[in-house]
C-alpha positions in Angstrom: -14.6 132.9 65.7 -18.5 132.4 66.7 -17.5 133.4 70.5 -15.5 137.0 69.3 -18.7 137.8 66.6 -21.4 137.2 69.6 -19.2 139.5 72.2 -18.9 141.7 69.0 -22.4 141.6 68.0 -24.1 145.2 68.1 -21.2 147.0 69.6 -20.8 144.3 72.2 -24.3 145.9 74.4 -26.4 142.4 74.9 -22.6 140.9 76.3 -23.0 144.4 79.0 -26.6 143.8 79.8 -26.6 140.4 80.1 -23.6 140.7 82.4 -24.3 143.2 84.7 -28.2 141.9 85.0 -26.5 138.2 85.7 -24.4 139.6 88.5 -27.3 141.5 89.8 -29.3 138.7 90.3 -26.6 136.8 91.9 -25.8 139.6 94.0 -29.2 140.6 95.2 -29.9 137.6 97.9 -27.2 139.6 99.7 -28.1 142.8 99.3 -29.0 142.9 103.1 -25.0 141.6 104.0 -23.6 144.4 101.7 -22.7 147.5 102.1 -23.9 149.8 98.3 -20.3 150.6 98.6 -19.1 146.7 98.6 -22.0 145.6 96.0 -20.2 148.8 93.6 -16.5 147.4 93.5 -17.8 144.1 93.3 -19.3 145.1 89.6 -15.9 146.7 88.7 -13.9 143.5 88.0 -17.6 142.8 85.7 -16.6 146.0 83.8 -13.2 145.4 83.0 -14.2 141.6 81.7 -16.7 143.1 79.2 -14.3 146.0 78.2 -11.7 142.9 77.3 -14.3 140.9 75.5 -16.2 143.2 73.4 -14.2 146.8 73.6 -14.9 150.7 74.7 -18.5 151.2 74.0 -19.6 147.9 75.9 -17.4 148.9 78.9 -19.0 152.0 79.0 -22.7 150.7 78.7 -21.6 148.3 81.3 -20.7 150.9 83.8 -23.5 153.0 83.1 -25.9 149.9 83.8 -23.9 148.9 86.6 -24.6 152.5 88.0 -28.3 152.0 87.5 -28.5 149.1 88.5 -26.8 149.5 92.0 -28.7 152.9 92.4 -32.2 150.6 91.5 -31.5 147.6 93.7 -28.7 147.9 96.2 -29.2 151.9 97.8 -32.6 152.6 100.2 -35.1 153.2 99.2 -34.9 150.3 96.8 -36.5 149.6 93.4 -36.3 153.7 93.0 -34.1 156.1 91.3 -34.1 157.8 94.6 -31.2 158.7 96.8 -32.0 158.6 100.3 -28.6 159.8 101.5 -26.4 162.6 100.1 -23.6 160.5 101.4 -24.8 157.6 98.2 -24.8 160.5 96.1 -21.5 161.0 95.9 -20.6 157.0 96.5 -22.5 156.8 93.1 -21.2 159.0 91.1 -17.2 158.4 92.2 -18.5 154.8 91.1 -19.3 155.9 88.0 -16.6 158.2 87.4 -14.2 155.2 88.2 -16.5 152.5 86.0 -16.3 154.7 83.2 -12.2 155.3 83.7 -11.5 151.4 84.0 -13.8 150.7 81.6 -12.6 152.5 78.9 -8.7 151.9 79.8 -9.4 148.5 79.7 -11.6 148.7 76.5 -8.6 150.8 74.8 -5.8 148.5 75.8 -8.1 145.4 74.1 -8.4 147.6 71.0 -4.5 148.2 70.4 -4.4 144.8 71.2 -6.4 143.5 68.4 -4.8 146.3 66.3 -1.2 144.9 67.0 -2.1 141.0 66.9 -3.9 142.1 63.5 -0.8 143.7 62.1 1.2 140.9 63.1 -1.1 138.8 61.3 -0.7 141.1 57.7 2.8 141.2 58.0 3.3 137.1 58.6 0.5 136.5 55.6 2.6 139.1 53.4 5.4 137.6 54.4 4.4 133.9 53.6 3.2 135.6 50.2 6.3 137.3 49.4 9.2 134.4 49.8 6.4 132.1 48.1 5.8 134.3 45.2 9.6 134.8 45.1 9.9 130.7 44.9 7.4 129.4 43.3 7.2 128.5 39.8 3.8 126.9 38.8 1.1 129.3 38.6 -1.6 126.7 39.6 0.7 125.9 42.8 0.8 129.7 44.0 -2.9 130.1 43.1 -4.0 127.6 45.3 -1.5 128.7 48.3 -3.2 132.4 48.1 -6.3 130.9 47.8 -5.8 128.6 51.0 -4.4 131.4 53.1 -7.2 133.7 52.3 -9.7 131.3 53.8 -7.7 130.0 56.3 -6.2 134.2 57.5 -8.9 136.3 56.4 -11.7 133.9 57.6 -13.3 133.6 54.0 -15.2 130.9 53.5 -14.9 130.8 49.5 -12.4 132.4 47.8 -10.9 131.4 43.7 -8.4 132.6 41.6 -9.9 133.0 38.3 -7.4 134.0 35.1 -8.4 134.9 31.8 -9.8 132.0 29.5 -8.1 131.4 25.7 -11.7 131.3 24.1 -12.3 135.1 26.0 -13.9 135.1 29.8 -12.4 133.7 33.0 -12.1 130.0 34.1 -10.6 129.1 37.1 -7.3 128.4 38.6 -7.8 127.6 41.8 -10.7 127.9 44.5 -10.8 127.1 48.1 -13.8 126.3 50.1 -17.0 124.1 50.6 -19.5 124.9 48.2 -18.8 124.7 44.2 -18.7 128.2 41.8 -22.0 129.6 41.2 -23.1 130.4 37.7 -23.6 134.1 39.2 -19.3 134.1 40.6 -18.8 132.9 37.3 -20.5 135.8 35.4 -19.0 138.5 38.2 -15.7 137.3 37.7 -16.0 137.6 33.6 -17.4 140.7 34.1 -14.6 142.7 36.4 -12.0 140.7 33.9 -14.3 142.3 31.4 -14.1 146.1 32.9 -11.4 146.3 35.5 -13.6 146.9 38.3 -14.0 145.6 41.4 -17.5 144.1 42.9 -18.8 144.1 46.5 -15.8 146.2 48.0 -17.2 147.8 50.5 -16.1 151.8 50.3 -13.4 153.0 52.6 -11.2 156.1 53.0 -8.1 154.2 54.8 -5.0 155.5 53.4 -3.2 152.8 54.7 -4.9 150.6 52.3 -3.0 151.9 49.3 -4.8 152.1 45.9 -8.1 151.9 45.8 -9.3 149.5 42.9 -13.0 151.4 41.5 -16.1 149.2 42.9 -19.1 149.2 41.8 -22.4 147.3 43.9 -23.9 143.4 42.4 -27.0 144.6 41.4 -25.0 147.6 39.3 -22.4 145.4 37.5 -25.3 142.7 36.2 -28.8 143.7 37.2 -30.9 140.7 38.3 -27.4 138.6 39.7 -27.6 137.5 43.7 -24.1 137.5 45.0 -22.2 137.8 47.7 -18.3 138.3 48.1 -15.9 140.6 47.0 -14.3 140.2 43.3 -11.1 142.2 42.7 -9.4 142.4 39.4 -5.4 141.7 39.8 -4.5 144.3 38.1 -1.1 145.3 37.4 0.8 148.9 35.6 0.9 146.8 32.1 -2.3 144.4 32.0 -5.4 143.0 33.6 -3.8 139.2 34.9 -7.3 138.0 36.4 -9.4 137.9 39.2 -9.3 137.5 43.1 -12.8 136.5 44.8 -13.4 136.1 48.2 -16.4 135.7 50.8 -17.9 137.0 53.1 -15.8 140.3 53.2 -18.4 142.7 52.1 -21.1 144.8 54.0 -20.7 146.2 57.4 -19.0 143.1 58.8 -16.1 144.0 56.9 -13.5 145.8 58.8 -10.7 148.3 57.1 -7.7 145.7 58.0 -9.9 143.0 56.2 -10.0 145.2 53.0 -6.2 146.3 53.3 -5.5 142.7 53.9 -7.0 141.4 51.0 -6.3 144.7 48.4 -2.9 143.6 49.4 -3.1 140.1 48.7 -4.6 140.9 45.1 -1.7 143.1 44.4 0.8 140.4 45.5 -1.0 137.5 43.1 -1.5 140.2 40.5 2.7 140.8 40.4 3.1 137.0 40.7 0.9 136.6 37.6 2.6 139.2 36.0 6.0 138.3 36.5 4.7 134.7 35.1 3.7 136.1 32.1 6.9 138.0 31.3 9.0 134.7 31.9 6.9 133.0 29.7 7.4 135.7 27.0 10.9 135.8 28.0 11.2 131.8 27.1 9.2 132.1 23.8 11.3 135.1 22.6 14.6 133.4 23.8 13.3 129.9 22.1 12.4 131.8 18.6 16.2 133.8 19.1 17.4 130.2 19.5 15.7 129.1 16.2 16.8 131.9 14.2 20.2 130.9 15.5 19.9 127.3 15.0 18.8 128.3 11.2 21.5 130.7 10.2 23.9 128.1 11.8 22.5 125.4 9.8 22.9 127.7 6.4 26.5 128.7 7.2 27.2 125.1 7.7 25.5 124.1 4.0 27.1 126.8 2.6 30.6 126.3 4.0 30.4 122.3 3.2 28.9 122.7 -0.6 31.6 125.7 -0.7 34.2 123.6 -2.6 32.5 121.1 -4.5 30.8 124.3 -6.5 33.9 125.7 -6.6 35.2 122.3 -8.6 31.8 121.9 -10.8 32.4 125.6 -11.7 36.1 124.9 -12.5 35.3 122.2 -14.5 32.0 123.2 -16.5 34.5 126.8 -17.3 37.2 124.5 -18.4 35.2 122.1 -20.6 33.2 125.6 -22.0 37.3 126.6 -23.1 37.8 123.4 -24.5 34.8 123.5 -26.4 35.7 126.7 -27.7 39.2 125.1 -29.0 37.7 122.2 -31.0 35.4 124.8 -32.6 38.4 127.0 -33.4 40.2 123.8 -35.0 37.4 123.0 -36.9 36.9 126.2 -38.8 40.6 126.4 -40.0 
């Protein structure tokens, strides 16, 4: 990770100085050996390293400086910009002209390289995602596998699940990482639970990336707050099931497939949450169904067994009322 972000760094231009000026210097003790036209192709092989290692731009930067520097060092009169023979003139530029195409082939080929190994990396997190969300059953369980594969995939360094508390606000489910929550994560993440917004995303226009949750900068959602991070709300068609935090994935370091990656992963954890919720409500409303059951059950069952014996009380208090009617009758005459 260090090595790729320093060939990276600034569009990969120190990693083309700093290699054509080393193989300048270890070339130039021979420069009286060497033909210009020998001292060129040996700066090619150069050009296609730093197109593999940091991309396009720094391949051509590389080949422009290697075309400087052998016109500067290696073709009479030396230490000038001056071309002595029309004959170097053209050496030069076919030099460059071939520089430039193998520089930017190679370049190209390492950037549909990265694209494909990147893809193949979404779809295998996805995937992992998917069957788990499918399979698992505690919530606490699948918040701490997201959490674990977005440090471990998308190179966060912190990332937490946070769900909403019973008392109102967030606590947390799960959290990955060195450091403990900050009293500033904690307020963020009440806040986007708060207003269904996302924090820190940085803006893109990808449509590959799907809906777009609404973001909003730090130091707009709650003026005076230092954070880093991204927080997004998991957010589903019905209800607001919590929040996904992450960092570092905002600011220019963060590429598009970082953002798709992780938009996706928040929609994923926000159906899992989701689908939680509706068996839990499914099991409450099949328990009280149960209960009603259980009751009128019970009620049939009391009536059906005192069934008879009222009928006999009822018999008997109607017969001893008849007889009492006959004594009364007897009586009177």
């Amino acid at each position: 990770m260090r090595w790729t972000r320093l060939f990276t760094a600034w569009g990969g231009y120190p990693l083309a100085a700093v290699a054509i000026a080393a193989e300048t210097a270890l070339l130039l003790p021979f420069r009286s050996s060497l033909h210009p036209a020998q001292v060129m192709l040996l700066f090619v092989p150069t050009i296609i390293v730093v197109g593999r290692l940091a991309g396009v731009r720094a391949s051509a930067a590389a080949a422009v400086l290697a075309f400087l520097a052998a016109d500067f060092v290696f073709v009479p009169p030396y230490f000038h910009f001056d071309v002595a023979s029309s004959v170097d003139w053209v050496t030069l530029v076919i030099f460059l002209l071939v520089a430039l195409s193998v520089g930017l082939q190679t370049g190209a080929i390492r950037q549909r390289e990265r694209a494909a190994l990147q893809r193949e990396r979404e779809i295998a997190l996805l995937s992992r995602l998917s069957s788990t969300l499918v399979s698992e059953e505690s919530v606490e369980e699948m918040a701490a596998f997201i959490v674990g594969e977005v440090v471990a995939v998308l190179g966060a360094d912190r990332a937490a699940v946070y769900v909403r508390a019973p008392g109102g606000g967030t606590t947390v489910l799960a959290h990955g990482g060195a450091e403990p929550a900050s009293v500033a994560e904690g307020a963020l993440a009440d806040w986007v639970m708060l207003n269904d917004k996302a924090v820190g995303l940085p803006l893109t226009r990808d449509p590959s990336i799907g809906p777009h949750p609404v973001s909003v900068p730090v130091d707009e959602a709650l003026p005076g707050v230092s954070a880093d991070g991204v927080f997004l709300p998991l957010q589903t068609g019905e209800s607001l099931e919590g929040v996904l935090y992450a960092r570092p994935l905002a600011g220019p370091e963060a590429s598009t497939q970082a953002v798709r990656r992780l938009v996706a992963v928040a929609n994923l954890a926000a159906a899992f949450l989701e689908r939680r919720r509706l068996e839990d409500e499914a099991a409450r409303i099949a328990a009280l169904r149960e209960s009603d059951r259980l009751k009128a059950t019970f009620v049939s069952s009391v009536s059906h067994e005192l069934k008879t014996p009222l009928a006999a009380v009822t018999a008997r208090i109607t017969g001893l009322l008849e007889e009492g009617e006959d004594c009364s009758a007897v009586r009177v005459r």
